[in-house]
C-alpha positions in Angstrom: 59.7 95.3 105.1 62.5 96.6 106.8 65.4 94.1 107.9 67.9 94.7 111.2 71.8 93.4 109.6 75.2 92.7 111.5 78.1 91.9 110.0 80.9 89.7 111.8 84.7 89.7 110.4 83.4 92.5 108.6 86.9 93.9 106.8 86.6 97.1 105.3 82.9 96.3 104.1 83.0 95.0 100.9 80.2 92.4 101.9 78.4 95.7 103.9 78.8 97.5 101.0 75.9 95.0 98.7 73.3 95.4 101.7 73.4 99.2 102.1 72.8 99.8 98.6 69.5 98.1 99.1 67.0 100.4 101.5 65.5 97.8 102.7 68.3 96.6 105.1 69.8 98.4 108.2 73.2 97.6 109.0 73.9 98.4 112.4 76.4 96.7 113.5 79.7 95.3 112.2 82.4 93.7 113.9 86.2 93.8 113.1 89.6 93.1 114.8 92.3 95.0 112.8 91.8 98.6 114.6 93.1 100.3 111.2 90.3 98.2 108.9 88.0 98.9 111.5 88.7 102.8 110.6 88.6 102.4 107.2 85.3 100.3 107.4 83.9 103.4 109.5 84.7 106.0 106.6 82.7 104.1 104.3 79.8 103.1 106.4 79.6 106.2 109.2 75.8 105.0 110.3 77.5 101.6 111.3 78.5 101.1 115.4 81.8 99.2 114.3 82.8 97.3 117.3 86.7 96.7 117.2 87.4 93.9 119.1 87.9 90.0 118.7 84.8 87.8 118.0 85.7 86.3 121.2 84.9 89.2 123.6 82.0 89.7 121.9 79.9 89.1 124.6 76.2 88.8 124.7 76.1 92.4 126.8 78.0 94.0 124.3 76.0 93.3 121.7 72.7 93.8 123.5 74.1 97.4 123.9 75.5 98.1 120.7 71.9 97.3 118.9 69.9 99.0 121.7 68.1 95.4 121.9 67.0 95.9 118.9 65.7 92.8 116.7 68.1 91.1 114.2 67.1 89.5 111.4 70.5 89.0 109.2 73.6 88.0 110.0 76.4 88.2 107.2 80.0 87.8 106.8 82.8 85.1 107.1 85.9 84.6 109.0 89.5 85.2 107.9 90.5 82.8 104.9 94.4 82.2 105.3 93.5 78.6 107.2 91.4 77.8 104.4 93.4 79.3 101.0 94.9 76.4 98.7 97.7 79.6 98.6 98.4 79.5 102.4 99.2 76.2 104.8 96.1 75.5 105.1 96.5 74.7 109.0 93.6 73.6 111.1 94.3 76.1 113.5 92.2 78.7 115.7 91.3 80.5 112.5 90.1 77.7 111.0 87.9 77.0 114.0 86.1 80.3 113.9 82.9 79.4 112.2 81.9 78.4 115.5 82.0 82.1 117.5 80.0 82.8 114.2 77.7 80.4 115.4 78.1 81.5 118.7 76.5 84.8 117.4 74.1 83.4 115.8 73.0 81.8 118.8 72.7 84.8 120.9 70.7 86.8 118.1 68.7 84.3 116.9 68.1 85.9 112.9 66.0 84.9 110.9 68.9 83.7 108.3 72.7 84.1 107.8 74.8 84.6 104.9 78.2 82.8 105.2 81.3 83.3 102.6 84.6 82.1 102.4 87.2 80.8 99.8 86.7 77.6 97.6 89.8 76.5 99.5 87.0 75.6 103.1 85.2 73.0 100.4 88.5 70.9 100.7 89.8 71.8 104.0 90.2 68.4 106.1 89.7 66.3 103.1 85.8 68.1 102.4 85.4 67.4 106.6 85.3 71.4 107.8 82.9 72.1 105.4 80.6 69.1 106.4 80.8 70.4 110.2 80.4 73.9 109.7 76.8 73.2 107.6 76.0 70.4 110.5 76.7 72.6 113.3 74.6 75.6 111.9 71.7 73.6 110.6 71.7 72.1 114.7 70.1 75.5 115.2 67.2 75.3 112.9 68.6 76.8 109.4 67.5 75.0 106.3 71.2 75.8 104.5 72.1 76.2 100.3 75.6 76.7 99.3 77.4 77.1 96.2 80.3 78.2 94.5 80.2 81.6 92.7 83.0 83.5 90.4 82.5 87.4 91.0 83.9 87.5 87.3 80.4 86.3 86.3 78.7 89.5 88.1 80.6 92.2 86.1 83.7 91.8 88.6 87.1 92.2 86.4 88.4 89.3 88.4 88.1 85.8 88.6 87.7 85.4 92.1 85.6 82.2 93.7 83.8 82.6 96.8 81.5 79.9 98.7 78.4 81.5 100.1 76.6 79.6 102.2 73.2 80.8 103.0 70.9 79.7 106.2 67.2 80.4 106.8 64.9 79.4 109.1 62.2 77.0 108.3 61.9 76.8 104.6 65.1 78.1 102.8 63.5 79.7 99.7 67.0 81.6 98.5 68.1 81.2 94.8 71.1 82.7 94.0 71.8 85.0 91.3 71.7 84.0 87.5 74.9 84.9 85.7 74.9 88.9 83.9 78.3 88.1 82.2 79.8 85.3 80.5 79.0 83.0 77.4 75.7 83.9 75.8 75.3 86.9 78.3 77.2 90.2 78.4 81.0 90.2 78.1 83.8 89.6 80.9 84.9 93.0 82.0 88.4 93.1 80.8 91.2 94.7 82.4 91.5 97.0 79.9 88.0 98.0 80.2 88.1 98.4 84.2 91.4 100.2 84.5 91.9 101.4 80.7 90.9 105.2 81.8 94.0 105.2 84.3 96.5 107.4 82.6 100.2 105.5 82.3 102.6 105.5 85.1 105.7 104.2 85.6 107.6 102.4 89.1 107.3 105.2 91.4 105.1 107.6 89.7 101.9 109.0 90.5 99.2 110.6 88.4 95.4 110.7 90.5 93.3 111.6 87.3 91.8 109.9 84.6 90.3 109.9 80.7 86.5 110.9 80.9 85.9 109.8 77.8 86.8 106.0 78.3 83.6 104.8 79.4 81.7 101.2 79.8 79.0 100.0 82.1 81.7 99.0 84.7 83.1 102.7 84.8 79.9 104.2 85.3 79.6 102.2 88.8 82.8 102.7 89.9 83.3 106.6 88.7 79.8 107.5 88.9 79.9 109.3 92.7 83.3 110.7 92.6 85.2 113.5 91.2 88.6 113.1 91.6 91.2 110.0 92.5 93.0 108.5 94.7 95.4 105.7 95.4 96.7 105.9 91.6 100.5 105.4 92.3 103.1 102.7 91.1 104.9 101.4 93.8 109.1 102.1 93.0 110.5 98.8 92.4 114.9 98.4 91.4 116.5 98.3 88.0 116.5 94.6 88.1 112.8 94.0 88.4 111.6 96.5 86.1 114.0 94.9 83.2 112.2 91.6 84.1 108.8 93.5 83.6 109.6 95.4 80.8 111.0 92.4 78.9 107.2 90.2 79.4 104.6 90.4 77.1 100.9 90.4 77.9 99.6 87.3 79.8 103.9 86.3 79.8 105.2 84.5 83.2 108.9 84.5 84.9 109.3 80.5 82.2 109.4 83.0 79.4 112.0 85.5 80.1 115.1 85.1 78.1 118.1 83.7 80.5 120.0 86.1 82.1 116.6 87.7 83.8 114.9 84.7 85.0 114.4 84.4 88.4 116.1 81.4 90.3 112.6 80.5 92.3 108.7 81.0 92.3 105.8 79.3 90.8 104.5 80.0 87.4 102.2 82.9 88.3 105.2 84.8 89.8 107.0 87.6 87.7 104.0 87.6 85.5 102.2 90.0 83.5 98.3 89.9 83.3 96.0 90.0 80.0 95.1 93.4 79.3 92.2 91.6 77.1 90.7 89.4 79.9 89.7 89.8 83.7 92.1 89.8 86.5 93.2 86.2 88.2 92.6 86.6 91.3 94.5 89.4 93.3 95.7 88.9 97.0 96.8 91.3 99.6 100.2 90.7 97.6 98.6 92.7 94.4 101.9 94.7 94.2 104.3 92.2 94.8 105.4 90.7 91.2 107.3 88.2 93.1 104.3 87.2 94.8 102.0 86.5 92.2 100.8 87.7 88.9 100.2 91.0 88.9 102.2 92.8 86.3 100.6 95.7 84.9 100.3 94.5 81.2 100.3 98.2 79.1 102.9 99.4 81.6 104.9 97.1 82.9 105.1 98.1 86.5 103.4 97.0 89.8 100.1 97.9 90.1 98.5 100.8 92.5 95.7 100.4 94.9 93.7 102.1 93.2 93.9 99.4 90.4 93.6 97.0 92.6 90.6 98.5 94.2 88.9 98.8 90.8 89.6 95.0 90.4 87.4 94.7 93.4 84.9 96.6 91.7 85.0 99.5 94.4 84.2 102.7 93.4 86.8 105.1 93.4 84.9 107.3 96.1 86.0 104.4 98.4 87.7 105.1 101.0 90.9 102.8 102.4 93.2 103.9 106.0 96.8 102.9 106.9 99.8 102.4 105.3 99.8 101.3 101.7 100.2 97.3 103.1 97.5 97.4 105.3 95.3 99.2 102.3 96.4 96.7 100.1 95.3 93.9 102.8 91.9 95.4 103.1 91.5 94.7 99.3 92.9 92.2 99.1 90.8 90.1 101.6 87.1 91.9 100.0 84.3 90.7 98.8 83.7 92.5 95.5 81.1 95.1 95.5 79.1 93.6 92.6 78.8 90.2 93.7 77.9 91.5 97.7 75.2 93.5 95.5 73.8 90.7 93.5 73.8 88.5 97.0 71.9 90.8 98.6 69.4 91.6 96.2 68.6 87.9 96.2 68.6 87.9 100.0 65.9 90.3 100.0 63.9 88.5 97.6 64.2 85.2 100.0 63.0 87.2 103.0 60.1 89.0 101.6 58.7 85.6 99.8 
């Protein structure tokens, strides 16, 4: 069977991205507020009516119009996570509150189920109380509801990154959700080196948009296997003062073990640090070419690292497309799902609706 999708706080579509690989599902609809995300999501998903607008004004009407009244049978998506990050101030704010215009949605359009992600930082929110509302408010409207806590890093994502997806189906709620493919006793965590190792060296403020055809793996022949040139691949140009402190770490190294005179005054132990070269990424933020901001130190060349890294961190393929200034490119990564783990969701989705 054939299944109607929308997604709601859709970013630039790394969540999209899972369900279009699968022919069963028709996406036509996705909703976004940031006009430049909404462009970028629109390059990568043309077929999609990407409605541009707060969640708020998305009336009823609208929607009606933009899905020609057309049945929909998934929802997907989540709202923005800076409320709920255990890296932000974790505010109960109007951000926080948002789950319930998702609800709102699902209200009007009535699908047959939902799929719901966020940070791990929404399980603790309100001392564990947000979470407990948000399951008790959607399963008000008839969804039988599973949750869990997955790491995209077991998926074949380069990255440890932890995600809650909470997934709602009316009547019986038949999902499982998918088994491991890396990790102990399985296949190997994609290492850095692995999923950015073909990159050719740069330093602060170079570029160079090719990359070694002979370095391949598994997780190259996803990301690489559509495209024939790249993109993205420059180091943003940092001072004198904070390449010395990059130059002088050593792989996996932090700002505590710099020698005196180059230590930085403040920041937390992941700041000024290098990553492994030898083990997936922590987990990269919008701030993925800040040093000062968290650790993202290019380990082999001691520099900041490009969006295009950072997108292959994400697991996007390099045919990808991101729009806007290099911030706002780095914010659309940045907040993603990972392209391998919206993959392995949707697959077992699929399975849950046709059973």
């Amino acid at each position: 069977m054939d299944y109607n999708v929308i997604d709601l706080f859709s970013g630039v579509g790394g969540l999209s991205y899972g369900f279009s690989q699968i022919s069963n599902f028709h996406i036509l609809a996705a909703n976004e507020i940031e006009k430049d995300i909404s462009i970028a999501y629109s390059l990568n998903h043309p077929e999609v009516k990407i409605i541009n607008c707060n969640i708020n004004d998305l009336s009823k009407e609208k929607l009606t119009e933009v899905i020609n009244d057309k049945k929909i049978d998934l929802i997907v998506g989540g709202p923005p996570c800076q409320s709920y990050s255990t890296l932000g101030k974790r505010k109960m704010d109007e951000r926080a509150n948002l789950f319930m215009q998702y609800k709102r949605i699902l209200e009007i359009l009535k699908p047959r189920a939902f799929v719901f992600e966020n940070v791990s930082g929404i399980l603790s929110m309100d001392h564990g109380r947000l979470f407990e509302k948000i399951k008790e408010e959607f399963a008000s409207l008839g969804y039988e509801l599973k949750s869990k806590l997955l790491d995209a890093v077991d998926y074949g994502v380069p990255q440890h990154r932890e995600r809650v997806i909470l997934v709602g189906i009316k009547g019986v709620n038949n999902f499982e959700y998918p088994l491991p493919t890396h990790g102990e006793g399985l296949k190997p965590y994609i290492t850095l080196e692995e999923a950015i190792g073909d990159l050719p060296p740069i330093k602060s403020g170079e570029e160079n948009n090719t990359f070694d055809s002979n370095f391949k793996n598994e997780f190259l022949d996803f990301v690489r296997h559509d495209n024939q040139a790249m993109t993205e691949h420059s180091a943003p140009k940092n001072g004198e003062h904070l390449i010395r402190i990059m130059q002088a770490l050593k792989d996996g190294q932090c700002k505590d073990d710099l020698p005196e005179e180059l230590r930085p005054k403040s920041g937390y132990g992941n700041t000024y640090a290098k990553l492994w070269w030898k083990k997936p990424s922590t987990t990269i933020t919008r701030n993925f070419a800040c040093p000062s901001s968290s650790r993202c130190i290019h380990p082999r060349d001691s520099r900041a690292m490009s969006i295009r890294e950072g997108a292959r961190l994400q697991s996007f393929p390099d045919s990808y497309k991101f729009y806007g200034s290099d911030g706002m490119k780095r914010l659309e990564i940045g907040n993603a799902v990972p392209p391998l783990l919206s993959i392995a969701i949707a697959k077992q989705v699929l399975k849950a609706l046709e059973n």
